[in-house]
C-alpha positions in Angstrom: 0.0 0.0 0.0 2.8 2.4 1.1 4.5 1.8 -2.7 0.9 2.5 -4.2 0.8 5.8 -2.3 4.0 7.2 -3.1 3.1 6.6 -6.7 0.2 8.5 -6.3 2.1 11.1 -4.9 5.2 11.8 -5.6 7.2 13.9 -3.2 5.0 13.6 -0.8 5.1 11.1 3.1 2.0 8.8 4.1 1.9 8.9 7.7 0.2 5.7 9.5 -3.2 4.7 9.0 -4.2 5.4 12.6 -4.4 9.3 11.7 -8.5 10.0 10.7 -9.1 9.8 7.5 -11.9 11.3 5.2 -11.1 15.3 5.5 -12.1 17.1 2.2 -11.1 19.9 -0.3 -7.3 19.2 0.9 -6.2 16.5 -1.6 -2.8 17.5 -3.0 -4.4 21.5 -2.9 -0.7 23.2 -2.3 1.1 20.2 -4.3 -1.4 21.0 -8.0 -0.6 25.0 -7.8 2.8 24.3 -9.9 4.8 21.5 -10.8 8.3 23.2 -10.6 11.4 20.9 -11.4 14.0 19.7 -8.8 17.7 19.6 -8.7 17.4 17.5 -5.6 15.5 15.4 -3.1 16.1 17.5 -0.8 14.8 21.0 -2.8 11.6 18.9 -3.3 10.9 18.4 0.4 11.7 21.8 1.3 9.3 23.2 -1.3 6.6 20.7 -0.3 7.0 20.8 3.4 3.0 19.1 4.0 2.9 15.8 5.5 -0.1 14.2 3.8 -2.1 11.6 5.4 -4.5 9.6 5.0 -6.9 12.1 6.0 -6.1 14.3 3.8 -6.0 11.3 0.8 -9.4 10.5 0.9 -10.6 13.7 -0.4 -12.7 14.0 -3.5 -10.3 14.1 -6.2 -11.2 17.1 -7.6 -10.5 19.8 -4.9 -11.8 23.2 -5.2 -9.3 25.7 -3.3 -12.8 28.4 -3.5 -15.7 26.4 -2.1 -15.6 27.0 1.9 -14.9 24.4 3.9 -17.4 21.7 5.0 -18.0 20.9 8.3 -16.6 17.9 9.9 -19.8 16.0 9.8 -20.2 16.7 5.8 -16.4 15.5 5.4 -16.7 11.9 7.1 -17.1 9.3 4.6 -20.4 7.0 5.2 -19.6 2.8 4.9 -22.4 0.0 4.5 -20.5 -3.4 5.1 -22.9 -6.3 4.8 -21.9 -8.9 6.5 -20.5 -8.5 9.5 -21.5 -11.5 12.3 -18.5 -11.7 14.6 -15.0 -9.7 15.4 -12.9 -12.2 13.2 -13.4 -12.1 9.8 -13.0 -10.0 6.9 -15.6 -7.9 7.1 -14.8 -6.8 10.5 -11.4 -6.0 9.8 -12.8 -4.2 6.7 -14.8 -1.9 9.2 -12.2 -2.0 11.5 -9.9 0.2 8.3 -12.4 2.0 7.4 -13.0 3.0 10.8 -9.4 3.9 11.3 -9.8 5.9 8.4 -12.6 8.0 9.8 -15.6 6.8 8.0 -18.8 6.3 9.4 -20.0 2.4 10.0 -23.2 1.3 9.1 -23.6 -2.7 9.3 -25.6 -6.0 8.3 -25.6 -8.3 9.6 -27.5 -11.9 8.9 -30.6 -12.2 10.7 -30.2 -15.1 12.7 -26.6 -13.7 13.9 -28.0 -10.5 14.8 -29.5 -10.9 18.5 -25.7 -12.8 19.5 -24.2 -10.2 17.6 -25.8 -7.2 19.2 -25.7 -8.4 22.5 -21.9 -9.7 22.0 -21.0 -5.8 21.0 -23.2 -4.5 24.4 -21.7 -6.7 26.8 -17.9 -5.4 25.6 -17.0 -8.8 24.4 -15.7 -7.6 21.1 -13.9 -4.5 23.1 -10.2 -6.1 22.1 -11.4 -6.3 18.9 -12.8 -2.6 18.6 -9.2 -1.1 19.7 -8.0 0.9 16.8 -4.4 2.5 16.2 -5.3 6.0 17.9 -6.5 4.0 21.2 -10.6 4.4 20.5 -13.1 1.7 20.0 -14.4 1.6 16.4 -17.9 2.8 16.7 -20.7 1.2 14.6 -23.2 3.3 14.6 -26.4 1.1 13.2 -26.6 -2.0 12.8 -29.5 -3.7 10.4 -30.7 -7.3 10.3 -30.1 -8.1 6.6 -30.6 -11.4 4.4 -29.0 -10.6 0.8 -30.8 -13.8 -1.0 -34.1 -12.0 -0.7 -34.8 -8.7 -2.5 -37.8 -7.7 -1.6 -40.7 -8.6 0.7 -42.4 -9.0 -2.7 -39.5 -11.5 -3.6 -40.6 -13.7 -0.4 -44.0 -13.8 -0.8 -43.3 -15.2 -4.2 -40.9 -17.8 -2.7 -43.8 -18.7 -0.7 -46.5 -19.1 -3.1 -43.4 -21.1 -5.4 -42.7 -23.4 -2.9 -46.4 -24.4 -2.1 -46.7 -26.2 -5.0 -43.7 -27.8 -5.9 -40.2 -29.0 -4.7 -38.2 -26.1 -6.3 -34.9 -24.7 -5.4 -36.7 -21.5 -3.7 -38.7 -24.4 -1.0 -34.8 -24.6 0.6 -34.6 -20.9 1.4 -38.0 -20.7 2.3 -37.7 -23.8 5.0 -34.4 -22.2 6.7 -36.3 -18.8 7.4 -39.9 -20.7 8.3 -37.9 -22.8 10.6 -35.9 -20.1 11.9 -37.2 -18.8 14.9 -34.7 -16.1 15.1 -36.7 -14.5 11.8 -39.6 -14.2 14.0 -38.8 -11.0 15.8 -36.8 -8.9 13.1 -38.1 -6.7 10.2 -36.6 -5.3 7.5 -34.3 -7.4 6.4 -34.7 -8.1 2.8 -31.9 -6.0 0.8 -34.7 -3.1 -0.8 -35.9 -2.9 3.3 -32.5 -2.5 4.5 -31.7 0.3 1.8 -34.7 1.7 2.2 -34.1 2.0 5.6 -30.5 3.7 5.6 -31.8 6.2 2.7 -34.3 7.3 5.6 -31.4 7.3 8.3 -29.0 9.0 6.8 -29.7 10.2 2.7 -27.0 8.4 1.3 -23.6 6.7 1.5 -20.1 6.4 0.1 -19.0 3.0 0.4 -20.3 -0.3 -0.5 -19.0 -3.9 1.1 -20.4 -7.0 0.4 -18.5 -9.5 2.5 -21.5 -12.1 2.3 -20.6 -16.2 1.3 -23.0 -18.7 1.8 -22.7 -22.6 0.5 -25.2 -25.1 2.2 -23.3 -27.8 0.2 -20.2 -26.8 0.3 -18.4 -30.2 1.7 -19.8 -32.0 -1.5 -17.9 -32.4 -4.7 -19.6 -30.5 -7.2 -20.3 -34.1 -8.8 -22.5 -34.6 -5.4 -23.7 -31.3 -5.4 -27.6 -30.7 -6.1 -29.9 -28.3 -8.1 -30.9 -26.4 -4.9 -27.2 -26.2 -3.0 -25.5 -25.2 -6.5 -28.5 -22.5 -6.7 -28.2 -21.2 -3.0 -24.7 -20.8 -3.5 -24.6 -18.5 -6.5 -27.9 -16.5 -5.0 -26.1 -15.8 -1.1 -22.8 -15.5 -2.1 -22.8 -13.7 -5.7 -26.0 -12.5 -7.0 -26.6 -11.2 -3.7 -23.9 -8.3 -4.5 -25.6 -7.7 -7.7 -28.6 -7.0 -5.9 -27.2 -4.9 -2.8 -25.4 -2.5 -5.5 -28.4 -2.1 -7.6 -30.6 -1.1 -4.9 -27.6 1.0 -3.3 -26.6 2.4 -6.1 -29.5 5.2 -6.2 -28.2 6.7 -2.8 -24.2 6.6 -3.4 -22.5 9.7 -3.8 -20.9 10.1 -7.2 -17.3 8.8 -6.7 -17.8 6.4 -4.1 -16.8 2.6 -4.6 -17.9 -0.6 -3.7 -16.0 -3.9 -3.1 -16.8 -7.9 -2.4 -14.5 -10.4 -1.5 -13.7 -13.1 -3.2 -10.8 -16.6 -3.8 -8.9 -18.2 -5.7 -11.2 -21.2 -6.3 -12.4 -19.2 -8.8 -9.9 -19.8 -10.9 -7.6 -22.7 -9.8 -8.9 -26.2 -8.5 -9.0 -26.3 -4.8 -10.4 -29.9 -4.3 -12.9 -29.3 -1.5 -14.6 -26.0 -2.0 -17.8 -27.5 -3.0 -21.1 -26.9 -3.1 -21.1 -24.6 -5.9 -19.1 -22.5 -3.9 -15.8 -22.2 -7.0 -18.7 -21.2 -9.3 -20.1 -18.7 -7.0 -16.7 -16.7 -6.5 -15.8 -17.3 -10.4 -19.5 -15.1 -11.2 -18.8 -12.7 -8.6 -15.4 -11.7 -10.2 -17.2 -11.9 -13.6 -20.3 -9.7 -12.3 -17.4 -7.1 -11.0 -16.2 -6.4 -14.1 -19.4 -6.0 -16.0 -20.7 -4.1 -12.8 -17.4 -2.2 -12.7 -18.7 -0.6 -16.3 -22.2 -0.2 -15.6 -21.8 1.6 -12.2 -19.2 3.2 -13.4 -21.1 4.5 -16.3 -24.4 5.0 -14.3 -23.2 6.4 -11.0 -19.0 7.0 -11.0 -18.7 4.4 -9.0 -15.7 2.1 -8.8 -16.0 -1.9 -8.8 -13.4 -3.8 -7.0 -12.8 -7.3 -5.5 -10.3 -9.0 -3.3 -9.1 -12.0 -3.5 -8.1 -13.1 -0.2 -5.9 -15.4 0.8 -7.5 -18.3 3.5 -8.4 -17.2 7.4 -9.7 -18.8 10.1 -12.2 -17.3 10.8 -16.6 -18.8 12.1 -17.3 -18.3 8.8 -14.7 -20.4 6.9 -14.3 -23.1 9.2 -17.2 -24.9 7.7 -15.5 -25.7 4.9 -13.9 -28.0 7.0 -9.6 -27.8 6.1 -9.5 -24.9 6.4 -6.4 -24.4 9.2 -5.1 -27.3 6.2 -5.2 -24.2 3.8 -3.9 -22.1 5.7 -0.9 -24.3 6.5 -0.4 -24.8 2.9 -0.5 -21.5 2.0 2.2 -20.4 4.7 4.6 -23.5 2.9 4.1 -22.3 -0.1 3.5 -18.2 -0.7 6.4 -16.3 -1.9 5.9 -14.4 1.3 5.9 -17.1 4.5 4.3 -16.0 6.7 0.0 -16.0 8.0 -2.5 -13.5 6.5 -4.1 -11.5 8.8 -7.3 -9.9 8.6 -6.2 -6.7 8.6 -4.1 -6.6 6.1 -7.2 -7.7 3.9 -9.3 -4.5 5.7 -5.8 -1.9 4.7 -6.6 -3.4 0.9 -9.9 -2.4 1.1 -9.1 0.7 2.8 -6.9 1.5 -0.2 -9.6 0.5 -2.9 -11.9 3.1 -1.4 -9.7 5.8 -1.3 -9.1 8.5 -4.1 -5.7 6.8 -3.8 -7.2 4.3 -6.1 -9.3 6.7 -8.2 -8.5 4.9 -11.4 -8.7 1.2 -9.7 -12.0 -0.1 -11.2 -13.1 -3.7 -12.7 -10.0 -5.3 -10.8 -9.8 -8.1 -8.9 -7.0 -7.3 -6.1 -5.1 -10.4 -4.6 -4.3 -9.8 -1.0 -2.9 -13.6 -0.3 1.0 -13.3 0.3 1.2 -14.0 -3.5 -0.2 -17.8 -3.4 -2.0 -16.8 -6.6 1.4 -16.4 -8.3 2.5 -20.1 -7.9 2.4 -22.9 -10.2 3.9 -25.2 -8.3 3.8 -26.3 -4.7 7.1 -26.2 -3.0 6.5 -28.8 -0.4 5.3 -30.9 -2.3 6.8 -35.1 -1.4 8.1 -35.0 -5.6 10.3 -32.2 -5.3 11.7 -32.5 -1.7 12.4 -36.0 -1.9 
């Protein structure tokens, strides 16, 4: 990140990422005046004495020296991560940057989590987990029960009347909320409610994360793999991004940028990630690229995914290996060592910064380089 910001600009220190982020009408303001040439290094310091941070980065990128300046309220950057259910995966750490960075944190979270998750966060159990660089607590300041696979209230009353009368991939969805009790209580949750609901809170927002996976067959071989799992697969953990940026995309502000998360399964082999699941992560990279265009075109927003490397976190443990995975990828990475979540949540932090203005359409892989290799270098034929 720190060679992608020098790059961006030139001359020009990034101080740590615990400094607040999302200040406006600052972005490189004294540097675009002139571009004189320099002798030396040090003639360039002098005349650029500014440190710039990463508060002052994440300014729109088009300053205007004669507007006045906006309050601090109309400065700070507003965030919608979907997904969030505990303090250890990537979408935490992903708020958890953003915070750092001085955005606002909006949240959903899956409705059945949501009572343990809420209660978890009241109780200071996720405290630890809340401690950001400067010392605070990361502050979310709503949290919304949300279930991406429907769209619509009108969506699930048509699941209903589908499932009725036949044995149809929707009757699957429809049985785990029916026999959910944790459903029973909550409101809102389908993915028009939950915008509607956030465009009534608060007008609009800047940032879009879809950290959202979901494979109810995802121990089977694909060849063992039905209809209805390979279906709930693509619909919670790629279509459901479609969705959430469509109806989002109405109340984002004009250069703000959205990102999903994504793995390698999508293109390699990675016998077993089942379930559908390698087909789900290959549409979602797909869909960012043709979604990269047509937000791009429709709303100037910017498109990204991450590839990330394997993490032990709730979520990915029921795949089953997956501390297997993550022991393979430490053997064989050009870079040894264990991905941690935040270093995912600084990559995002990046992607949703002016920093990365012209980043769009990309998938980004944040995996110590495991994507690079062919070959793997503890492998019993070439260490023998």
């Amino acid at each position: 990140m720190a060679a992608a910001a020098a790059a961006a600009a030139p001359g020009m220190r990034i101080t740590s990422a615990r400094h607040r982020v999302f200040s406006t009408r600052k972005l490189f303001s004294a540097a675009c005046s002139a571009t004189p040439r320099f002798t030396s290094k040090d003639q360039q310091r002098r005349h650029f004495p500014v440190r710039v941070t990463l508060r002052d980065l994440s300014s729109m990128p088009a300053p205007l020296p004669q507007d006045p300046p906006a309050s601090s309220q109309e400065q700070r950057k507003r965030a919608f991560i979907a997904g969030v259910a505990d303090d250890n995966g990537y979408g935490w750490a992903i708020a958890k940057a953003l915070a750092a960075a001085g955005a606002e944190i909006l949240v959903g979270t899956w409705v059945p989590a949501l009572n343990i998750f809420e209660t978890s966060l009241k109780r200071g159990k996720f405290d630890q987990s809340r401690l950001l660089p400067d010392g605070s607590l990361m502050e979310i300041t709503k949290i919304y029960p949300l279930d991406a696979v429907y769209d619509s209230p009108r969506t699930f009353q048509r699941i209903r009347l589908l499932s009725s009368s036949s044995s149809s991939s929707y009757h699957l969805l429809l049985l785990q909320v029916k026999s959910n009790k944790r459903y029973a209580g909550a409101s809102n949750w389908t993915v028009k409610e939950v915008v509607d609901s956030v465009k009534n809170d608060y007008g609009s927002i800047d940032i879009l994360v879809h950290s959202l996976a979901n494979g109810p067959e995802v121990a089977k071989p694909l060849l063992e793999t039905s209809r209805n799992g390979y279906l709930a697969a693509i619909s919670a953990s790629s279509y459901s991004y479609v969705s959430l940026l469509r109806h989002f995309l109405p109340i984002m502000n004009p250069g703000g940028a959205s990102i999903s998360l994504t793995y390698i399964a999508s293109e390699r082999t990675i016998p077993g990630y089942g379930g559908g699941m390698s087909s789900a992560k290959a549409a979602l990279e797909s869909d960012t690229r043709v979604l990269a265009f047509e937000a791009g075109r429709k709303g100037k927003i910017r498109v990204n995914t991450i590839s990330a490397g394997p993490l032990g976190s709730r979520a990915a443990k029921a795949i089953g290996f997956i501390e297997k995975m993550i022991e393979y990828s430490y053997a064989n990475a050009p870079l040894q060592k264990e991905l941690r979540a935040d270093e995912v949540g600084n990559a995002a932090a990046f992607l949703v910064s002016p920093l990365a203005s012209a980043v769009t359409g990309s998938v980004v892989y944040v995996d110590n380089g495991l994507n690079t290799m062919g070959l793997a270098t503890d492998s019993p034929a070439i260490t023998a």
